[in-house]
MDAnalysis code that builds the backbone (N, CA, C; Angstrom):
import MDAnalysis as mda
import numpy as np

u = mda.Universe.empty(708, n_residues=236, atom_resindex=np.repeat(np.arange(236), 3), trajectory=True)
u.add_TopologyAttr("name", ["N", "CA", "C"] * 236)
u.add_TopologyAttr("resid", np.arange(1, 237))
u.add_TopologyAttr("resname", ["UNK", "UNK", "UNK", "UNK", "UNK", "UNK", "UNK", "UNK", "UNK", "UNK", "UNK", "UNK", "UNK", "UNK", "UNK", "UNK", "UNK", "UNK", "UNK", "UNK", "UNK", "UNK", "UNK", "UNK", "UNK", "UNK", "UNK", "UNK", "UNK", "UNK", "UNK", "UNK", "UNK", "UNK", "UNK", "UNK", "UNK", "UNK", "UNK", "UNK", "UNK", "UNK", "UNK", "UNK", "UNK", "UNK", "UNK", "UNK", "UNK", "UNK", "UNK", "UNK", "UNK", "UNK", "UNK", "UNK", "UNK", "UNK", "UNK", "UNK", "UNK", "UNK", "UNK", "UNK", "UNK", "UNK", "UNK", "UNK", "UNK", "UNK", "UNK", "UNK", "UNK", "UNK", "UNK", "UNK", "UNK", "UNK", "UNK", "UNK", "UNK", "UNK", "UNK", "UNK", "UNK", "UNK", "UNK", "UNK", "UNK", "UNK", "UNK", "UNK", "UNK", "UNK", "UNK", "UNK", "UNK", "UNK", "UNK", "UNK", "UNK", "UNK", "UNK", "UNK", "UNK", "UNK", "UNK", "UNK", "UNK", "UNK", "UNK", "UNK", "UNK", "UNK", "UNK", "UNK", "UNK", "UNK", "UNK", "UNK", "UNK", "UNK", "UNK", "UNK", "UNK", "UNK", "UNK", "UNK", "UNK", "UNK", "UNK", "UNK", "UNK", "UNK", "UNK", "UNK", "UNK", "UNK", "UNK", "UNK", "UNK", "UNK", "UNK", "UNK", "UNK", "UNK", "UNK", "UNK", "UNK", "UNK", "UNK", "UNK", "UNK", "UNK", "UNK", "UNK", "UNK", "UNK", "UNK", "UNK", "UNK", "UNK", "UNK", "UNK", "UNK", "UNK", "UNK", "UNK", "UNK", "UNK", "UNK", "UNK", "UNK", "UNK", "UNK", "UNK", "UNK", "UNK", "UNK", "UNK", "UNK", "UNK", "UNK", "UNK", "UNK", "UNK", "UNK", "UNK", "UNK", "UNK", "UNK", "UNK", "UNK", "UNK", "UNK", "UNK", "UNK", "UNK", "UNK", "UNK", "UNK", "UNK", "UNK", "UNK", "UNK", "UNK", "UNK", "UNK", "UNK", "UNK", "UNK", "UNK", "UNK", "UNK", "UNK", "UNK", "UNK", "UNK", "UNK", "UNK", "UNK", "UNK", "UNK", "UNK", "UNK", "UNK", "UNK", "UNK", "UNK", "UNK", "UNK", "UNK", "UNK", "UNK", "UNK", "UNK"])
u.atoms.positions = np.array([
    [84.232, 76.851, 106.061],
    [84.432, 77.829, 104.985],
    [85.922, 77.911, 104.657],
    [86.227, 77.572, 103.489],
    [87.968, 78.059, 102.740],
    [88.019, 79.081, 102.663],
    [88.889, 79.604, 103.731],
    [89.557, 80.766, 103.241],
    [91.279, 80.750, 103.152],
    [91.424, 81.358, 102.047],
    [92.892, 81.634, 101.589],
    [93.514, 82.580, 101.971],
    [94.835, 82.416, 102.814],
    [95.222, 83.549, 102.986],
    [97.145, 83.401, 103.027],
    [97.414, 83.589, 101.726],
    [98.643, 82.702, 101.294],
    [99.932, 83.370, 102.166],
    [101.182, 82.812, 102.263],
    [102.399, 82.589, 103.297],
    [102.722, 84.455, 102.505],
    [103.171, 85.260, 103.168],
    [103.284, 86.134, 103.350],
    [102.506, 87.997, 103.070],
    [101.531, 87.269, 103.836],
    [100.090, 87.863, 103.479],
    [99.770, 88.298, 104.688],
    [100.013, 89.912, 104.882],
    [99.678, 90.362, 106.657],
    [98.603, 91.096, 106.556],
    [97.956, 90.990, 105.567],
    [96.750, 92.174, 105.783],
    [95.818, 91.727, 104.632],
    [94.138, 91.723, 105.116],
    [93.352, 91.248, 104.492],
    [92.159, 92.328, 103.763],
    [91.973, 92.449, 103.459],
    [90.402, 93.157, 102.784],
    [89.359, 92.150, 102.275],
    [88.438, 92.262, 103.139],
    [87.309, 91.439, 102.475],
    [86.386, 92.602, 101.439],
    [85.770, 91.816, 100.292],
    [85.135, 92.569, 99.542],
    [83.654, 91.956, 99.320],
    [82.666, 92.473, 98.602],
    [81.973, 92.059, 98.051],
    [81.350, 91.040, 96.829],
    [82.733, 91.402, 96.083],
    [82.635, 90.251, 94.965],
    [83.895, 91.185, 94.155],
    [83.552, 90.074, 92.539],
    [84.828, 90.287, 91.915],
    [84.999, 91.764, 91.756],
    [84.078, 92.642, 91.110],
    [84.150, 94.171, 90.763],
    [84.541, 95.003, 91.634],
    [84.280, 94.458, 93.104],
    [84.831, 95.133, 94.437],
    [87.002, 94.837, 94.398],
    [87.122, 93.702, 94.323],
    [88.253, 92.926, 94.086],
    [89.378, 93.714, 92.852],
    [88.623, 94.108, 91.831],
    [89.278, 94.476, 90.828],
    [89.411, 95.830, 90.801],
    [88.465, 96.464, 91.311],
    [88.549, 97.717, 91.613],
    [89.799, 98.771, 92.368],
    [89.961, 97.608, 93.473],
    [91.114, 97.595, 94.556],
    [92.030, 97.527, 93.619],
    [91.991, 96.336, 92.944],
    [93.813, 95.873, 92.353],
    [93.793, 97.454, 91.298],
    [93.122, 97.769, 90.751],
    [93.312, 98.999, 89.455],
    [93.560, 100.161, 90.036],
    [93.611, 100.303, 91.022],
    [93.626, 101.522, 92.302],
    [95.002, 101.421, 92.813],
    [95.154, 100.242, 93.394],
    [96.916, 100.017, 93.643],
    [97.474, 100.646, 92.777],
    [97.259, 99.377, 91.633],
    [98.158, 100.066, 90.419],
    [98.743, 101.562, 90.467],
    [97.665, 102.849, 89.969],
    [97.815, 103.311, 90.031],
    [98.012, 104.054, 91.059],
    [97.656, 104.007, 92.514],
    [99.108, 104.400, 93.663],
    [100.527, 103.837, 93.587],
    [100.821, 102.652, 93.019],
    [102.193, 101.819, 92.556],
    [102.476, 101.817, 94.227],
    [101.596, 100.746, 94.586],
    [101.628, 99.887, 95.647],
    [101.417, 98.356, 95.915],
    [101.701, 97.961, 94.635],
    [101.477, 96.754, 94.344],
    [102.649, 95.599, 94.302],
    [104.028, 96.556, 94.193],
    [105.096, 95.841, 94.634],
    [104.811, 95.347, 95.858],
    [105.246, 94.291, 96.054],
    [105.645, 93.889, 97.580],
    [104.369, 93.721, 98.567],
    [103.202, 93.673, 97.747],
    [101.898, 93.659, 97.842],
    [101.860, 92.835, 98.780],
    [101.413, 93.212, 100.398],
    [101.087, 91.988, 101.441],
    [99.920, 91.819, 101.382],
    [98.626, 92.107, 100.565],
    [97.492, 92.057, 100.812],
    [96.872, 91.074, 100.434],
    [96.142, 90.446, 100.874],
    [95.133, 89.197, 100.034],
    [93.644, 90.188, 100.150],
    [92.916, 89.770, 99.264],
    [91.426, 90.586, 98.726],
    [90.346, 89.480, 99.015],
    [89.670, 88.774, 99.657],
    [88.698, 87.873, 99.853],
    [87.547, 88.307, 99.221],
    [86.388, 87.602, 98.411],
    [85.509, 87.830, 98.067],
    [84.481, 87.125, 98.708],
    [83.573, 87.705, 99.095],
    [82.310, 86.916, 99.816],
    [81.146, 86.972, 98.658],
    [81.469, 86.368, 97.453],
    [80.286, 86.263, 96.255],
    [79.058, 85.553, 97.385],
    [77.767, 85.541, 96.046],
    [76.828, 85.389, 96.217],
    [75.956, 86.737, 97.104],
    [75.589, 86.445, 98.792],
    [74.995, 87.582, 99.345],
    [75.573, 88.522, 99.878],
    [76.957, 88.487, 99.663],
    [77.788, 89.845, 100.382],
    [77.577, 89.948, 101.670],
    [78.289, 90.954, 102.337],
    [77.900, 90.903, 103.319],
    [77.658, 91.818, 104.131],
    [76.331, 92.473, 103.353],
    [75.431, 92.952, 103.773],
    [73.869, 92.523, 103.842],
    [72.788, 93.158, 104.382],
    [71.517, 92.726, 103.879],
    [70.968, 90.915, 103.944],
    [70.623, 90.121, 103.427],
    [70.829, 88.691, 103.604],
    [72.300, 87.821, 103.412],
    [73.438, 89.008, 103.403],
    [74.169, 88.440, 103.304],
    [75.106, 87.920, 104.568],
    [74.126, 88.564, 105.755],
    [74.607, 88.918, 107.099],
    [75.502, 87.922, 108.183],
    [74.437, 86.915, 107.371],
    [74.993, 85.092, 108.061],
    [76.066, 84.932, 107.403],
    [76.500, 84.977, 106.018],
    [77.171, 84.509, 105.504],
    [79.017, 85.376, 105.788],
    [78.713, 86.544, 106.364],
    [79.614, 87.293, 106.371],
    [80.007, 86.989, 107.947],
    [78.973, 86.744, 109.009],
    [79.415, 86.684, 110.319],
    [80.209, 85.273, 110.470],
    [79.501, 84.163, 109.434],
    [80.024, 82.747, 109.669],
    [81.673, 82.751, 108.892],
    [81.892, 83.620, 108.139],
    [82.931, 83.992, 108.087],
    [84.175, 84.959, 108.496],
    [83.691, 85.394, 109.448],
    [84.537, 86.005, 110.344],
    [84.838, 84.658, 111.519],
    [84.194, 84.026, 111.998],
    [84.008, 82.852, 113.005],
    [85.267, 82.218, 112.277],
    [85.082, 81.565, 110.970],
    [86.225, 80.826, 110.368],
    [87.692, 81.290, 110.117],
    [87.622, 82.438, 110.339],
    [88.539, 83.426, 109.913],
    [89.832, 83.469, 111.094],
    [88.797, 83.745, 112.605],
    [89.831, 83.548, 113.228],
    [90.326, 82.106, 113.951],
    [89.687, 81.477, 113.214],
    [90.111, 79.801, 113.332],
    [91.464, 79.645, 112.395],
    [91.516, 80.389, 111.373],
    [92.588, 79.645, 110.373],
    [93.948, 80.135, 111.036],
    [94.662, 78.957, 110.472],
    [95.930, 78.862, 110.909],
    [97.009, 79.589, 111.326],
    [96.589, 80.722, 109.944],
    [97.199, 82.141, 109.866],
    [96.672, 83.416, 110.666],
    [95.672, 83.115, 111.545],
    [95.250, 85.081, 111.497],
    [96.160, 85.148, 112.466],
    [96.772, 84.454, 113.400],
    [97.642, 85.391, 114.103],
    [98.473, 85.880, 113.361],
    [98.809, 85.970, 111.838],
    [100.190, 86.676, 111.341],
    [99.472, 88.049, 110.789],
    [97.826, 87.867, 110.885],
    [97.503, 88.935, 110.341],
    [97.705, 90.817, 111.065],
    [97.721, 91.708, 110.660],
    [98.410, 92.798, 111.261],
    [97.019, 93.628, 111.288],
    [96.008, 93.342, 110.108],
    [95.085, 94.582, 109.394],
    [94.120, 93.834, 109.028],
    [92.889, 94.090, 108.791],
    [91.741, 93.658, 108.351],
    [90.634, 94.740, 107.947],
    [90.532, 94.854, 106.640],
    [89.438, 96.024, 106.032],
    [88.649, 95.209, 105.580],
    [87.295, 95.849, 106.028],
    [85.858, 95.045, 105.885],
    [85.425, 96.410, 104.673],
    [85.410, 96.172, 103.635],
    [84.371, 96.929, 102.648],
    [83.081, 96.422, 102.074],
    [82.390, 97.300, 101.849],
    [80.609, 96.920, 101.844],
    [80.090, 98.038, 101.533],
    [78.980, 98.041, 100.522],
    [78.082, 98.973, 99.496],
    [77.024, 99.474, 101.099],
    [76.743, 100.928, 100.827],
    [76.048, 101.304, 101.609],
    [74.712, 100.614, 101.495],
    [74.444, 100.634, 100.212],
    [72.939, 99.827, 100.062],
    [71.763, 100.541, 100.289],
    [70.683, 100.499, 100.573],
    [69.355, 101.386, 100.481],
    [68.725, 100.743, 102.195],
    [68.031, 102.261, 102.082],
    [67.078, 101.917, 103.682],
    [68.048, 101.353, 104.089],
    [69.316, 100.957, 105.163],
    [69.998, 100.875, 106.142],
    [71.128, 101.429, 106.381],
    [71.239, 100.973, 107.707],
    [72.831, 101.762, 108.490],
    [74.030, 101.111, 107.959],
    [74.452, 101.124, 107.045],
    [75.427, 99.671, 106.626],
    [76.679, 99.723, 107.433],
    [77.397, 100.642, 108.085],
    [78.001, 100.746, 109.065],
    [77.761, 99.812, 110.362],
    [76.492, 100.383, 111.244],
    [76.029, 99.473, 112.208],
    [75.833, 97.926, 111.879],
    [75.324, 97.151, 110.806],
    [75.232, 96.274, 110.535],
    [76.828, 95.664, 110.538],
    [77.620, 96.330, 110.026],
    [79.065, 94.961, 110.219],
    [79.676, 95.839, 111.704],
    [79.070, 96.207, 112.463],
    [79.594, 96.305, 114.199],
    [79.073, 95.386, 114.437],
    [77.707, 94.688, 113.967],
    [76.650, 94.302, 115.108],
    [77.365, 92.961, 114.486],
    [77.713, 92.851, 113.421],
    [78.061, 90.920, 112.755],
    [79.293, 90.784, 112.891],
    [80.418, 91.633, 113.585],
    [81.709, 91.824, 114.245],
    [81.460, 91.088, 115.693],
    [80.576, 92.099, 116.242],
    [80.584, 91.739, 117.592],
    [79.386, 90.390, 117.827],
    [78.576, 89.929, 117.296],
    [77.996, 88.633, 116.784],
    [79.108, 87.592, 116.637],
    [80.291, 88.066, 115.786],
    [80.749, 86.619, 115.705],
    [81.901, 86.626, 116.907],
    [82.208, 87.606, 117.464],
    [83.333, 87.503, 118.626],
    [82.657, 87.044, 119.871],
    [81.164, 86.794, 120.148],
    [80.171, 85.911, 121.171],
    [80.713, 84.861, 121.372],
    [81.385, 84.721, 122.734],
    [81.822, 83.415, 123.007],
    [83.319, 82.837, 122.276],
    [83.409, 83.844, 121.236],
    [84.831, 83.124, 120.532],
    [86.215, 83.847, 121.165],
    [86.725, 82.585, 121.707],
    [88.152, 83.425, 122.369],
    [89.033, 84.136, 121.875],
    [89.032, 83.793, 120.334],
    [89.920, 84.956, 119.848],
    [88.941, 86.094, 118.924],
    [89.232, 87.418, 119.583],
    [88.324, 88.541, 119.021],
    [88.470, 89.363, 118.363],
    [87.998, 90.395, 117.437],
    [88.020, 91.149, 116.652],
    [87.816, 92.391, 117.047],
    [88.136, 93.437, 117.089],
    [88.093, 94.854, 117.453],
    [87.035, 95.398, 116.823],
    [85.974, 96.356, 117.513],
    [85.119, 96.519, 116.308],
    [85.331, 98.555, 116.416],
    [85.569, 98.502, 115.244],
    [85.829, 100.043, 115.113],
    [84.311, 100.776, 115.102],
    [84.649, 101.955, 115.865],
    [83.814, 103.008, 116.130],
    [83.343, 104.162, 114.987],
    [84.542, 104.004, 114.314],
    [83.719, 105.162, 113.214],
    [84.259, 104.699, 111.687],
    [83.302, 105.006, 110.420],
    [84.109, 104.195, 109.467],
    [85.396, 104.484, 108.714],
    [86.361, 104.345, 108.363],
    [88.041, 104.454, 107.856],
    [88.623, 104.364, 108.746],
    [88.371, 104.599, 110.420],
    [88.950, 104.564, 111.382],
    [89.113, 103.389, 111.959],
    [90.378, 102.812, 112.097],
    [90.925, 101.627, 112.356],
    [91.115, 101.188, 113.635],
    [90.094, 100.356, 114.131],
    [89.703, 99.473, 115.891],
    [91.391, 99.254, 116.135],
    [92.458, 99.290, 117.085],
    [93.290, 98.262, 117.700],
    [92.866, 97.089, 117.980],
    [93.642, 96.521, 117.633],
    [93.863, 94.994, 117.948],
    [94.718, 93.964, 116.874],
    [94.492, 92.782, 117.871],
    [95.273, 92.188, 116.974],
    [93.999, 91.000, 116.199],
    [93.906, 91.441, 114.964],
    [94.610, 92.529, 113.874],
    [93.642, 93.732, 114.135],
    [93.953, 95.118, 113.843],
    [93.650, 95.895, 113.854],
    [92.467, 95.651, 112.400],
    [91.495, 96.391, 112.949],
    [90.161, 96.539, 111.515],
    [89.662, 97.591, 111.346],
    [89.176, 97.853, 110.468],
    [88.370, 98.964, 109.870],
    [87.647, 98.628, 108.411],
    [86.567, 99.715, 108.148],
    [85.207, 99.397, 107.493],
    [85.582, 100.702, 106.465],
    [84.837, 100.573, 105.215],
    [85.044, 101.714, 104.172],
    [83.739, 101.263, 103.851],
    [82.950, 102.101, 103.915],
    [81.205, 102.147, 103.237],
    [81.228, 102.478, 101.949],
    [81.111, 102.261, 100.468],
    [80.775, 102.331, 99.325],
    [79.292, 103.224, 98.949],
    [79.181, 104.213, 98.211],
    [80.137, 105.365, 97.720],
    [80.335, 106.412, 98.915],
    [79.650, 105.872, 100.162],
    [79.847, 107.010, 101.517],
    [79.157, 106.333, 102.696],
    [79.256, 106.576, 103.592],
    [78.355, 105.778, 104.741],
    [77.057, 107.258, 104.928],
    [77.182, 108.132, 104.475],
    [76.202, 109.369, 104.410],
    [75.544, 109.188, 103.058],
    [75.598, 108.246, 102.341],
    [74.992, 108.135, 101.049],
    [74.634, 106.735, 100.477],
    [73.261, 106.416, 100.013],
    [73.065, 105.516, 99.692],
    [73.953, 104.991, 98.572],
    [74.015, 104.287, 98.153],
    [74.496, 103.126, 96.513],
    [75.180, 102.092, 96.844],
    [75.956, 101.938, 95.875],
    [77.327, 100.608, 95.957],
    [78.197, 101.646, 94.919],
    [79.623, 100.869, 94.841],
    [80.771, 101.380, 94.330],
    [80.510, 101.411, 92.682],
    [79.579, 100.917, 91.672],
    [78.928, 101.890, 90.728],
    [78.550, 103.155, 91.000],
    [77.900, 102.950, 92.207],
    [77.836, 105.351, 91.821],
    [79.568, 106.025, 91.930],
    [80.271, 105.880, 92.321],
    [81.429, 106.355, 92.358],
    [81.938, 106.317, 90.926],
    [82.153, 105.088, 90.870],
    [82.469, 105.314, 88.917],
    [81.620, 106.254, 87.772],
    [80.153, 106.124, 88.510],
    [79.332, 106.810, 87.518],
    [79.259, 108.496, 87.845],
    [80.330, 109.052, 88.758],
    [80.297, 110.550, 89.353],
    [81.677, 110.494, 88.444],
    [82.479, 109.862, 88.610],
    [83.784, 110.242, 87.637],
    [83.674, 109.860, 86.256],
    [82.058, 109.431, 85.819],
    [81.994, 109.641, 84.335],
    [81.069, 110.416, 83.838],
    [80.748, 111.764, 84.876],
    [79.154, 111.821, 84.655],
    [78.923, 113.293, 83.807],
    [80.480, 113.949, 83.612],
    [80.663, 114.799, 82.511],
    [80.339, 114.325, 80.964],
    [80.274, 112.851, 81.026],
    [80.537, 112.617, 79.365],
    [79.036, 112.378, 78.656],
    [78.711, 112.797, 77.423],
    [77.693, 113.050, 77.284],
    [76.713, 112.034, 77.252],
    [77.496, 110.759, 76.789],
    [76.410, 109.967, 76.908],
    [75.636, 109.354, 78.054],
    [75.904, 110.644, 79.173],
    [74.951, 110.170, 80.780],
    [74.022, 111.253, 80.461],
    [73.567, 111.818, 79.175],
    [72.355, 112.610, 79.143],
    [71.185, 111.488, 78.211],
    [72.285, 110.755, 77.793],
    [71.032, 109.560, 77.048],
    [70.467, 108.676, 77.900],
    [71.475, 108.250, 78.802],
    [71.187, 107.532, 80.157],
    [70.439, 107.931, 80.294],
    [70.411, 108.986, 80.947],
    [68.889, 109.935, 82.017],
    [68.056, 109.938, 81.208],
    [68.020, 109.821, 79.957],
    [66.855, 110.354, 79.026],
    [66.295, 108.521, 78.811],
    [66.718, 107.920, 78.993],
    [66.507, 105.930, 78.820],
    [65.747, 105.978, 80.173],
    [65.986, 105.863, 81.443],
    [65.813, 105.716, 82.331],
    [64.492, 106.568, 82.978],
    [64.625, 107.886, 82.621],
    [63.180, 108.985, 82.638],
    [61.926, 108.366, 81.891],
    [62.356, 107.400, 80.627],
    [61.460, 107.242, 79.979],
    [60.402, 105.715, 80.508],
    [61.575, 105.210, 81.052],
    [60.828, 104.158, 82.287],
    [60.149, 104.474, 82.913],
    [60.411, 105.661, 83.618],
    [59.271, 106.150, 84.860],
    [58.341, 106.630, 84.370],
    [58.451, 107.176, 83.739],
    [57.500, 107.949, 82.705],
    [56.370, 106.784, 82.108],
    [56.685, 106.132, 82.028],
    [55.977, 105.311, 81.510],
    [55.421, 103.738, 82.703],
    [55.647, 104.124, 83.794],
    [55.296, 103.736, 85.080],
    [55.975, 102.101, 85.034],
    [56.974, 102.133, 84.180],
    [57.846, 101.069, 84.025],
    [58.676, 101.006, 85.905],
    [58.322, 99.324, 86.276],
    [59.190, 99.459, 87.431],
    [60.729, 99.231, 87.153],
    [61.223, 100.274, 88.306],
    [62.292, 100.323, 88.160],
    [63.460, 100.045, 89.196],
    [63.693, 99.037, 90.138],
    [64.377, 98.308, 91.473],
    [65.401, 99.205, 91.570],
    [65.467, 100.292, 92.818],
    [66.075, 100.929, 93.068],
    [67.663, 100.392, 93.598],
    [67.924, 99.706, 94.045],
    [68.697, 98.229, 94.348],
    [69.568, 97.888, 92.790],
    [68.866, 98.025, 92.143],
    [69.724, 97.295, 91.002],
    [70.269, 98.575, 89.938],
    [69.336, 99.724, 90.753],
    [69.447, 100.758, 89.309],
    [71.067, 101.107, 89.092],
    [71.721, 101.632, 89.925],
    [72.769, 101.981, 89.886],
    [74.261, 100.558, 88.938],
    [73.532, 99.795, 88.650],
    [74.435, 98.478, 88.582],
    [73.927, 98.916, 86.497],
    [72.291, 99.017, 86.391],
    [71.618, 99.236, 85.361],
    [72.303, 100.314, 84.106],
    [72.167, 101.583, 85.156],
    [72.456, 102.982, 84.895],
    [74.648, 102.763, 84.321],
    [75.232, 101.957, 85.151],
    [76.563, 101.598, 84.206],
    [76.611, 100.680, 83.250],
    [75.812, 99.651, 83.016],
    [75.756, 99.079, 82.040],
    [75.340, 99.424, 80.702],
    [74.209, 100.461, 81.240],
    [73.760, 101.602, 79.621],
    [74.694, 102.298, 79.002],
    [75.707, 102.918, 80.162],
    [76.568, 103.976, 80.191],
    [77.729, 103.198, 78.861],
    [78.093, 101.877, 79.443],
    [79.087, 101.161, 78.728],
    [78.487, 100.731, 77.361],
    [76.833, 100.601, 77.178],
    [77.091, 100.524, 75.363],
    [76.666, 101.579, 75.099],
    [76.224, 102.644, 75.641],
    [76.496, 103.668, 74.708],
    [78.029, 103.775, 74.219],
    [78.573, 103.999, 75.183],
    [80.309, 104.112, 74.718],
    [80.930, 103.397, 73.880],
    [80.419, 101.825, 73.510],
    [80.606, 101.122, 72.930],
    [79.916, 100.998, 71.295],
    [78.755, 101.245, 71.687],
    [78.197, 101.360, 70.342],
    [78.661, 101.726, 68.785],
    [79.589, 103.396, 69.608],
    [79.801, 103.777, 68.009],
    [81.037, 103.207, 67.393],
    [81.795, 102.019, 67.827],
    [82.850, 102.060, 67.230],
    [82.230, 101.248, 65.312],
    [83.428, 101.500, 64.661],
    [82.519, 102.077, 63.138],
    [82.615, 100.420, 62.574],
    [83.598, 99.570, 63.052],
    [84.034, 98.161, 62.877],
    [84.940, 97.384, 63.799],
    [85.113, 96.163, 63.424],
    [85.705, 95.069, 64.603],
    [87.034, 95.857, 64.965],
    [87.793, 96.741, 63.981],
    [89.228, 96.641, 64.024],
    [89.229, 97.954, 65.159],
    [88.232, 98.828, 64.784],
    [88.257, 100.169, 65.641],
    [87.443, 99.546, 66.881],
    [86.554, 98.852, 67.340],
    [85.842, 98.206, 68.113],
    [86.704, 97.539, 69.731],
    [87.354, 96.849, 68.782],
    [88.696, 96.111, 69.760],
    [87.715, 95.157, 70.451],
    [88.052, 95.089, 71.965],
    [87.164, 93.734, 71.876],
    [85.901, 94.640, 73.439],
    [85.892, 96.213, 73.241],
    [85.625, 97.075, 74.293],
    [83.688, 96.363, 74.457],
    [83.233, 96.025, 72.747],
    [81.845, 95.778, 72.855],
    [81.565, 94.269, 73.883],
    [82.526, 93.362, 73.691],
    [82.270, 92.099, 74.624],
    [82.430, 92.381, 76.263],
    [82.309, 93.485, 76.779],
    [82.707, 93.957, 78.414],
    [81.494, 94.354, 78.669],
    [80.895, 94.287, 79.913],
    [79.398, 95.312, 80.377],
    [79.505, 95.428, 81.755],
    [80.820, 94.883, 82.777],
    [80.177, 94.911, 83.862],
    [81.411, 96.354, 84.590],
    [81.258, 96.047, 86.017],
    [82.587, 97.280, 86.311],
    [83.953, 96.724, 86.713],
    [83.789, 95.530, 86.549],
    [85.401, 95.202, 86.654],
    [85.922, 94.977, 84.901],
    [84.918, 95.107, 84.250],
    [85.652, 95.481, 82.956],
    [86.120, 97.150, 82.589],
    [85.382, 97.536, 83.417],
    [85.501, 99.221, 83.006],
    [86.863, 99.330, 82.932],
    [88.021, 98.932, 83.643],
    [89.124, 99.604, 83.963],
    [90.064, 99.468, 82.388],
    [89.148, 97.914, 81.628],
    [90.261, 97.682, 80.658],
    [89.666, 98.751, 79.301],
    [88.664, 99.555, 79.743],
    [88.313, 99.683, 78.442],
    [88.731, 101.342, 77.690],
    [89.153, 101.026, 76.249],
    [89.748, 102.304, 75.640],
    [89.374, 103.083, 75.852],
    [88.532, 103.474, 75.962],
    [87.738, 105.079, 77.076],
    [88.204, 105.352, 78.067],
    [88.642, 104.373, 79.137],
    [89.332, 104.768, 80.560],
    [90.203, 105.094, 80.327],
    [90.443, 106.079, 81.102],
    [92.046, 107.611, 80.898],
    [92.441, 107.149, 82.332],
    [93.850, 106.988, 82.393],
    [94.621, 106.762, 83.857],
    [94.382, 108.451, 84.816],
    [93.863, 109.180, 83.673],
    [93.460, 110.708, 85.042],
    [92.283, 110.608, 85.459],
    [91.823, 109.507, 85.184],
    [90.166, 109.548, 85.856],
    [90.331, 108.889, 87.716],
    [91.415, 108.379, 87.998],
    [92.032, 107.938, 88.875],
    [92.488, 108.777, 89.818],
    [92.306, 110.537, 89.365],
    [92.750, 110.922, 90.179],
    [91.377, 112.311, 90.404],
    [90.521, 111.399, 90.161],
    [89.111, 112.100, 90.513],
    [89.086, 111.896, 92.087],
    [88.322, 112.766, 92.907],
    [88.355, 113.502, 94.436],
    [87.271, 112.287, 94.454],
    [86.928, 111.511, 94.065],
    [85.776, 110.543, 93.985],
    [86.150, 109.178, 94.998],
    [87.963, 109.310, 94.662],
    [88.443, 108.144, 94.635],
    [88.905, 108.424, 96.229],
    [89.312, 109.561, 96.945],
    [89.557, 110.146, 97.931],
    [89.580, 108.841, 99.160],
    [88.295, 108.379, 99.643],
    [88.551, 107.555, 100.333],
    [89.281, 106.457, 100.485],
    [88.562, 105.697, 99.439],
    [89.081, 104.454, 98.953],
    [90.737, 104.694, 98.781],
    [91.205, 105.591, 98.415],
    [92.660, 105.974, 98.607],
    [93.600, 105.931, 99.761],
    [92.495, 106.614, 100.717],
    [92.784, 106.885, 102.273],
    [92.779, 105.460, 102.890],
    [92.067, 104.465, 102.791],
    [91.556, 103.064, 103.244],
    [92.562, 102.833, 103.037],
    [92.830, 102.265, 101.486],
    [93.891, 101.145, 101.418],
    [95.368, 102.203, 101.721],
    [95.485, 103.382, 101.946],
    [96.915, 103.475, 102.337],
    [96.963, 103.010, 104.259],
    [95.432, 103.219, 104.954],
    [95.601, 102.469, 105.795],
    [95.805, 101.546, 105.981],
    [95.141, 100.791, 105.428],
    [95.295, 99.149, 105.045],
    [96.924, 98.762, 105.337],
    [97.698, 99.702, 104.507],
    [98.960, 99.059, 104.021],
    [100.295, 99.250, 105.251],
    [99.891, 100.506, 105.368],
    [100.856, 101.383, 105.954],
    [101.641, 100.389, 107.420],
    [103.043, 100.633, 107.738],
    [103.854, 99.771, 108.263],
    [103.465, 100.272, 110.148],
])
């Protein structure tokens, strides 16, 4: 497995994929911690690593402390969507301590989640939108948009599914429920020039670019953890 982890790079975060990835970088930003940025962001696309993504996340920890570099590493944040029906916490202890079986160089596996294991490198886990709450890092965005009115059309789109014994993959809803959110918002612009280019975006790593996003939505109590993480993450 390639992993990148470029010459002055002491601290890692693995993510889920790109929207996990971008999320982070739009968050820096606005802490203005991005100078001098030691962090590299890894993405484990495809199954994440959670759920069937379990192999794919343990066989990459195995490779991880093979590469050339982890002894320069200082920090290692494992983030991952709580997900439905499971412990998503226990699951990256158990694929921590899975891949440190037999491998001489080991990984610390932290005891509680934001709270950072010793070692070298020190690690810690941030559960997406809570380790006490089911989703992925769409419900967080969709609590710091959920004043605006067009999450009453949402609910009223989505009611009308059930209602109508339409299935509805609880797994995907939350991914569903922001994508509605974004053309409603998009919809009314009146032409191309007022439009901009906000109608060609649908997913959540576009959210951050789009004329609707206010830099004070950033400082929603939403963001609280994820705040707390990466100042662990960083901190000297």
């Amino acid at each position: 497995m390639n992993i990148r982890i470029p010459e002055g790079k002491s601290r890692l975060m693995v993510v889920e994929g790109k929207e996990d990835q971008e999320f982070f970088i739009q968050l820096a930003k606005h802490m203005n911690v991005l100078e001098g940025w030691p962090l590299q962001i890894v993405q484990l696309e495809g199954k994440g690593i959670g759920g069937k993504g379990k192999g794919k996340f343990h066989d990459f920890l195995r490779s991880l402390t093979k590469h050339p570099r982890f002894g320069r590493l200082t920090d290692i944040g494992i983030v991952r969507d709580a997900d439905f029906e499971t412990n998503a916490f226990q699951s990256v202890q158990d694929t921590i301590r899975s891949a440190n079986n037999k491998n001489p160089r080991q990984l610390p596996v932290p005891q509680q989640v934001m709270e950072f294991a010793f070692g070298t490198p020190n690690t810690g886990v941030l559960i997406l939108p809570s380790s006490e709450r089911e989703g992925m890092l769409e419900d967080l965005i969709l609590d710091v948009l959920a004043d605006d009115p067009v999450h009453l059309c949402v609910d009223t789109f989505f009611k009308c599914l059930q209602e109508r014994d339409l299935p509805i993959s609880q797994e995907r809803l939350p991914k569903a429920r922001l994508r509605t959110y974004i053309t409603g918002k998009n919809i009314g612009f009146l032409d191309e020039e007022d439009r901009g280019s906000d109608s060609d975006r649908q997913y959540l790593s576009d959210v951050f670019c789009m004329s609707w996003w206010q830099p004070e939505f950033w400082n929603h109590h939403t963001f609280n953890a994820p705040k707390a993480f990466l100042t662990q993450l960083l901190a000297d």
